[in-house]
Steps between C-alpha positions, in 0.01 A plus 500: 500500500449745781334414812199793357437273193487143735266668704282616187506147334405356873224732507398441169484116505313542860248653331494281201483210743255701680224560204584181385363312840232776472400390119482126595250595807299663249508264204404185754184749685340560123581151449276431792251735471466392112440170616199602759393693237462261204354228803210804545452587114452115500240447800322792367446303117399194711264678718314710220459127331363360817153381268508177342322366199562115642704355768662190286854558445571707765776268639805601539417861357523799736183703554310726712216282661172694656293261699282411822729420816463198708665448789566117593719621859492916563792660637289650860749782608381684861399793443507472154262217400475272234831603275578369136850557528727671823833708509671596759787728472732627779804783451728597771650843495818477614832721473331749275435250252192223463527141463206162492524311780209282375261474162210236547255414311162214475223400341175339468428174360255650235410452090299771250256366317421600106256343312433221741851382476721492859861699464700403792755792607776293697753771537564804661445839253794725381294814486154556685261774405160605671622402894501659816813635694603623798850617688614602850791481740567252798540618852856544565690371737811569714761373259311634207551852667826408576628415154248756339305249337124508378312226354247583224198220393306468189225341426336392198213255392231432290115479678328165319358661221148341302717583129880466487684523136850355530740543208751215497577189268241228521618083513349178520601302766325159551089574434534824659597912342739699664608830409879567625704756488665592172883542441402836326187647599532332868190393716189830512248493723268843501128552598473797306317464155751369234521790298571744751835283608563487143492881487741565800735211384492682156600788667753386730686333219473774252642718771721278628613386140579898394711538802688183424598646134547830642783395714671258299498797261644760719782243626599420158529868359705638877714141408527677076610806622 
């Protein structure tokens, strides 16, 4: 074999190797954003169900809940006020790239009430629609202009709210209902009126869901070829 070919077949399996790393990237991202998508598509049935005929035999089932709030302890935030729920997230830019230094978040001690029956919400949500947000940078200081860093913060909460629907899976523990989060469908809270989550979920999945197929489609016939 002359040293042209080795070079060729070197090339060659480089670039095998190559699309092959590249194909895996792509199969595990639609995997992911298949995943989101079917958790959306999923909130979105659960939301646009959010009436119900009769509370028995709700245990244990997930559902979207829309009820009264009441707030046993608030979450009292300066300058913010009386807060539901609390994130704060803060990025550093650093070396041309980002990273989170931190991502906190709290709640209120609070329940929705539905037909005269308490729902206790005992966890933090995965996904929080109708809140507030704001960002900015801190001051910098002299090793931060040294090392030409920049820190970034977010913040996000939800203002106590008279309605609340939550989307989540609802238990019995002792005498008292809970709704938790869901392994599937996760824990919702949004302020908004059910069926207008229920449309941008929809959307977001569908979307979400065709980009999915599209790529696992695209991988598979460059992988055919």
């Amino acid at each position: 074999m002359t040293k042209r070919n080795m070079e060729r077949g070197s090339s060659s399996k480089e670039r095998m190797n190559f699309s092959a790393i590249i194909g895996v990237a792509g199969i595990v991202v639609s995997i992911v954003i298949g995943g989101w998508s079917v958790r959306n598509l999923m909130q979105a049935r659960l939301l646009s169900r959010w009436r119900h005929p009769s509370l028995d035999g709700l245990a244990g089932r997930r559902v979207a809940l829309l009820g009264a709030v009441q707030v046993r302890r608030p979450l009292r935030l300066s300058p913010l006020g009386d807060c539901l729920w609390h994130r704060e997230i803060i990025r550093v830019y650093k070396r041309r790239s980002w990273s989170t230094e931190s991502d906190d978040s709290e709640m209120a001690d609070f329940s929705v009430v539905v037909d005269g029956r308490e729902f206790r919400i005992p966890n933090l949500p995965t996904e929080v629609h109708g809140g507030e947000s704001m960002s900015g940078w801190e001051d910098q200081d002299f090793t931060d202009l040294i090392f030409g860093r920049r820190r970034v913060w977010i913040q996000k909460w939800l203002p106590v709210v008279p309605r609340l629907t939550v989307v989540g899976r609802v238990r019995r523990v002792g005498g008292s209902w809970e709704v938790a989060p869901d392994a599937a469908a996760g824990l919702l809270f949004t302020s908004h009126h059910p069926a207008k989550t229920a449309l941008k979920e929809a959307v977001k999945g569908g979307l979400g869901l065709a980009g999915a197929v599209a790529g696992m489609a695209a991988i598979i016939y460059f992988a055919t070829r």
